[in-house]
N, C-alpha and C positions, 0 to 999 in steps of 0.2 A: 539437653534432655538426657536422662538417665532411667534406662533399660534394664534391667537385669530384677537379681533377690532384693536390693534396696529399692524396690519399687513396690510395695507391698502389696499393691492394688495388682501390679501386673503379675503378680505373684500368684496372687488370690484366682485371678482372670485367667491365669495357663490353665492351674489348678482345675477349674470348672471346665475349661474346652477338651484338656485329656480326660476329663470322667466322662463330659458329654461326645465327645468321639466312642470312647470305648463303649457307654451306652447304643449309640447306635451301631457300632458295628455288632454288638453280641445280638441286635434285633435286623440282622440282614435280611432282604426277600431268603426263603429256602428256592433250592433250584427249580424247583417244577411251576412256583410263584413269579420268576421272572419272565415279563411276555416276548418269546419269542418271535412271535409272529409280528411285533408293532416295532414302536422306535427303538426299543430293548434290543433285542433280536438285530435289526437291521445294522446297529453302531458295533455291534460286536463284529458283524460279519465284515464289515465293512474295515476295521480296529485289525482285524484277521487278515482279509486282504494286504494291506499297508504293512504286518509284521511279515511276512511271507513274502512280497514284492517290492518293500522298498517306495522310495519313490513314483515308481512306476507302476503302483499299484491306482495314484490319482488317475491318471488314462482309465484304468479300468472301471473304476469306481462311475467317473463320466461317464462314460459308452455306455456300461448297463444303465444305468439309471438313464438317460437319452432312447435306447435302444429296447428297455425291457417297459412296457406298457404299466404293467404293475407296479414298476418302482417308481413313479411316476407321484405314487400318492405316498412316498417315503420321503424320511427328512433331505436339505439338504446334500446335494455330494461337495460341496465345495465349504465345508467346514476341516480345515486340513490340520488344523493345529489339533483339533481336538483327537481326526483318525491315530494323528502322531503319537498323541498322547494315550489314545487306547493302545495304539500297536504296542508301546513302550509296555504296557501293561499287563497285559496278556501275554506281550513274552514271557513276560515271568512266569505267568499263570494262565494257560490258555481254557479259561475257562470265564462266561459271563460274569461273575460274581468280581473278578478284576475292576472291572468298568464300576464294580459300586466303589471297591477301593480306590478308584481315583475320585471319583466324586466324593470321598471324605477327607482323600489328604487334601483337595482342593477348598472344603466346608475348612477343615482345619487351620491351610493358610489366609483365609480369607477374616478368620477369627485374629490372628496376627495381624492381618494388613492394617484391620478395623482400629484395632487397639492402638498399634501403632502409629498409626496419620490422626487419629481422633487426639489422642495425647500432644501431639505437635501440635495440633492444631485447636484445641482446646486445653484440660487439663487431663490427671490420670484418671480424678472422678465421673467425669463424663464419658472419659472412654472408656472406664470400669461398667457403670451404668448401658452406655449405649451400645458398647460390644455383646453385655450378656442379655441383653435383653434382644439382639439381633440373634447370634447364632443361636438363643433356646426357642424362637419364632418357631411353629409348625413345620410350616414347609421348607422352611430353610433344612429344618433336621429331617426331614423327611427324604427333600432330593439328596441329600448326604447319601442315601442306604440305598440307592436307585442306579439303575445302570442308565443313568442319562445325561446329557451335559450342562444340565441346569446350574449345578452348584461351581465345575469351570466357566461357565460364564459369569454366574456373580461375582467370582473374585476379580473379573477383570474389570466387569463394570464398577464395580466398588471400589478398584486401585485408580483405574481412569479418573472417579471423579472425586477422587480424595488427593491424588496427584497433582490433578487441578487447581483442588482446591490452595494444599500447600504451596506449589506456583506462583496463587496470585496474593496469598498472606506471602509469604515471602522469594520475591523476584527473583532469586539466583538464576545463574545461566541451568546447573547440574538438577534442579528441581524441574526447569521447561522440558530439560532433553527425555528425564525420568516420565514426565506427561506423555513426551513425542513418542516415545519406544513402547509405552506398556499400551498407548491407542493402536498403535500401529502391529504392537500381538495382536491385541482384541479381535481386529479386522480379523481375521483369521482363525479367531474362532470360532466366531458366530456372524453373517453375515449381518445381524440387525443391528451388530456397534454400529454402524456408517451412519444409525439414524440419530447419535449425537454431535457428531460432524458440526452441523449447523448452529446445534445448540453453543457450543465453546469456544467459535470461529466468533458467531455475535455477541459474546458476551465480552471476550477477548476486543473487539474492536470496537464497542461501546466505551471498555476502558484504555484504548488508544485515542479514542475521540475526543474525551471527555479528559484526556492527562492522567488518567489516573492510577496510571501503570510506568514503569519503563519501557516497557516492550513498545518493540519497535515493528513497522510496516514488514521489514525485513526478516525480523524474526518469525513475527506472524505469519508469514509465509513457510519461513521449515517446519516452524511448529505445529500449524493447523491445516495447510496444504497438501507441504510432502506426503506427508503421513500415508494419507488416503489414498493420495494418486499412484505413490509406490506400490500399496497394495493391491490396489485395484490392476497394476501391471502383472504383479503377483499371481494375481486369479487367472490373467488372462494365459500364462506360462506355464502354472500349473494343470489347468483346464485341457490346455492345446491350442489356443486360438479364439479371435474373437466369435467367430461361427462359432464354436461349441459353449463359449457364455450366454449367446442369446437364445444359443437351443436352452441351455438349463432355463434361465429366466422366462422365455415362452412356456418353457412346461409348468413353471411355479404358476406363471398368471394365470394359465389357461383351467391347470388341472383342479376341479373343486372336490376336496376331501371333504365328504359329509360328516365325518366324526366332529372333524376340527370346526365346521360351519356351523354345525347344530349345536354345539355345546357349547361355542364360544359366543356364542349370540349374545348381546345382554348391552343395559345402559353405559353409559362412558364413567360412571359413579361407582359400578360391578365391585371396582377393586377396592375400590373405602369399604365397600360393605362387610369383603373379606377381610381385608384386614380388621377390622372392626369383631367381625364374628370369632375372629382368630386369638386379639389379642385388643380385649373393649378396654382394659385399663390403658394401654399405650395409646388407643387413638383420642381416648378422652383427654391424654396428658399431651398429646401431640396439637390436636384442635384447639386448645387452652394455652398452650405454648406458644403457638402463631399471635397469640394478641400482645404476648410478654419479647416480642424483639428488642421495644425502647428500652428493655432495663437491661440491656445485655448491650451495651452502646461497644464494647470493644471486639464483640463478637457479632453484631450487628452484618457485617458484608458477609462473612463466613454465610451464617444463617440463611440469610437472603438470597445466597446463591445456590443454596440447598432447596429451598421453599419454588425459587424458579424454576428449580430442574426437575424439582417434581411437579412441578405443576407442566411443564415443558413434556416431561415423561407420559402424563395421565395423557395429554392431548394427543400425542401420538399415538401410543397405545392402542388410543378408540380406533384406529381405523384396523387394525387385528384384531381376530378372536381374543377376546375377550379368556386369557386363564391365568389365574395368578402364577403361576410357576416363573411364566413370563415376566413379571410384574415383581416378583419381592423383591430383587437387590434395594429397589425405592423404599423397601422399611426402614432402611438405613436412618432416610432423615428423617421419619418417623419418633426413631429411638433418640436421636439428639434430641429434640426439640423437647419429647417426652421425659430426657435426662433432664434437661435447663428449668423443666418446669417442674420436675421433684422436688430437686433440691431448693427449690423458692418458695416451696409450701412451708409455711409455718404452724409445723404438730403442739408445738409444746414450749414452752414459757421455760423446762426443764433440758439444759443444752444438750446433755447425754443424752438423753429420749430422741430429741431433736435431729442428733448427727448420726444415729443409729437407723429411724426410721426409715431414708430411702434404701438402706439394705437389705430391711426389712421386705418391705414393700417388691425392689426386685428380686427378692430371693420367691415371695410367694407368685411373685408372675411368673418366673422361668420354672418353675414345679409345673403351674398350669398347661404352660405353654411344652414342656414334656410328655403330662397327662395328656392332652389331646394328643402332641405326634403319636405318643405308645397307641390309644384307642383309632386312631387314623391309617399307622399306616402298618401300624402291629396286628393286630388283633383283627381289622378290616380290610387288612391288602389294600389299602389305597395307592395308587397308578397312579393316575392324572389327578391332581388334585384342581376338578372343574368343578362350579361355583353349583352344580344342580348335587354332587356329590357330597359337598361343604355342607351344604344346607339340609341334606337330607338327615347327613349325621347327626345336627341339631336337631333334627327334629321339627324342624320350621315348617316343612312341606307332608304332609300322609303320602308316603312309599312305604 
């Protein structure tokens, strides 16, 4: 595979991610826009803490939030990778508006990852396709300009499961360890990686069962084991002890945040709808591309392990609040499925018309999908981008 200026597509695709970086960054919240007082506010102080103490700022970060009643209904304290990654940030710059900076160089590489796993693992057109139709997605460019860790966790979930995926198209040892290592960040950034664990442990051993891998009993064990259980020792190191995990985990279960309960309420379907209302060209090319697997016979497993995992993804899902924020890295295979099914539309009897159109076509969906970020989260301060807010913007509901 060949990366660089002779990749013309990848050319074209940097192209569009440094305009649409720079676009979001010249539309950042202004200061007095950023909420202090909610998750904003909290990751900062927290980002603050850890550049000021060090290591030694996780103790702290524990004990308050254990210890202070109010913090109680604040995010995680044991998201450490990410405080690290505020701290680093804020050094530079101690000021909130950092924290949106790391959420775009993260929107940024995660536009890289896309392209580059998509391309291995399919061709440049689809991962020309599927990248720009992913990072011009709403909220993906929205959490970009946010002081929040939505857009570092998609990169990891979208390296996790594109890691995977190259793994099982091609078995190298240096491909599993790349799987092992970037799962084993993830943990650590956000405590809800752990909930695909199971998903890549069974699917991993469905293709041990079945032959249909090299991979071995043994390996399966570094690769889908270790991982977890090292981290989970992790937590317990950083924490201070297991007593102070089960105090965290007692307060998550116990403590009910009515913002997150009431707003998250909704069917297990919540999320089609949103993305749907977000971006109806891709879900109709998405929905339509699920019946076209058999003509894609050499891409066939790829696919199907995309289609599992989001359907694996929706099931879980249901049992959390229901907010897409949570929930977009899953556009991903979305935008595949919706690439496969472009390019198999036949416009025109005329080959030029023919090879032009799907560029056509994603050029006017990521405009679209721009227009609404700007009216969304420009123009409307949109925060939490919750399904009663989606919907109002359209208009679907009288507010």
């Amino acid at each position: 595979m060949t990366l660089g200026f002779k990749d013309k597509h990848f050319v074209s695709f940097l192209i569009i991610l440094v305009c649409i970086s720079i676009f979001i960054f010249k539309n950042f919240p202004k200061p007095e826009q950023y909420y202090m007082t909610a998750d904003e506010g909290m990751y900062f102080k927290r980002s603050m803490i850890i550049n000021e103490m060090g290591l030694n700022g996780f103790s702290k970060i524990t004990n308050d939030f254990i210890s202070i009643e109010q913090q109680h209904y604040t995010p995680n304290p044991c998201r450490y990778l990410y405080y690290m990654c505020g701290a680093l940030f804020v050094g530079l710059s101690p000021t909130i508006d950092s924290l949106s900076i790391l959420s775009l160089f993260c929107f940024f590489i995660t536009g890289l990852i896309l392209y580059i796993y998509i391309k291995k693992l399919e061709n440049e057109k689809i991962a020309f396709f599927a990248s720009t139709l992913a990072i011009t997605f709403p909220i993906s460019m929205g959490m970009a300009g946010r002081a929040l860790m939505d857009s570092g966790n998609t990169l990891f979930c979208v390296w996790v499961l594109l890691s995977y995926a190259l793994a099982i198209k091609e078995p190298n040892r240096n491909n599993w360890i790349v799987f092992a290592i970037v799962s084993f960040i993830s943990f650590f950034y956000k405590e809800s990686n752990f909930f695909v664990v199971p998903f890549f442990a069974l699917f991993s051993f469905y293709l041990i069962y079945t032959k249909k891998t090299q991979l071995t009993y043994r390996s399966f064990f570094y690769f889908h084991v270790l991982p977890p259980v090292i981290a989970i020792v992790g937590y317990i190191l950083f924490v201070g002890g297991i007593e102070k995990i089960n105090q965290v985990i007692h307060i998550m279960e116990t403590t009910r945040i009515e913002y997150v309960f009431y707003w998250g309420k909704g069917p297990w379907y919540q999320y089609l709808i949103e993305f749907s209302i977000l971006s109806l060209a891709t879900m109709i090319l998405f929905f339509s591309g699920i019946f076209d697997l058999k003509k894609h016979p050499k891409q066939k497993h790829f696919l199907l392990l995309l289609l599992t995992f989001f359907v694996f993804s929706l099931i879980v899902y249901t049992f959390i609040p229901k907010n897409i924020r949570f929930f977009y890295n899953c556009f991903i295979v979305c935008t595949l499925f919706a690439s496969h099914k472009l390019l198999s539309i036949k416009f025109s009897s005329n080959t030029k018309i023919q090879n032009v159109f799907p560029y056509i076509f994603v050029t006017i969906i990521g405009i679209s999908h721009c227009l609404i970020y700007y009216n969304l989260f420009k123009i409307n301060n949109m925060y939490d981008p919750t399904f009663f807010e989606i919907v109002k913007y359209f208009n679907f509901i009288p507010a």
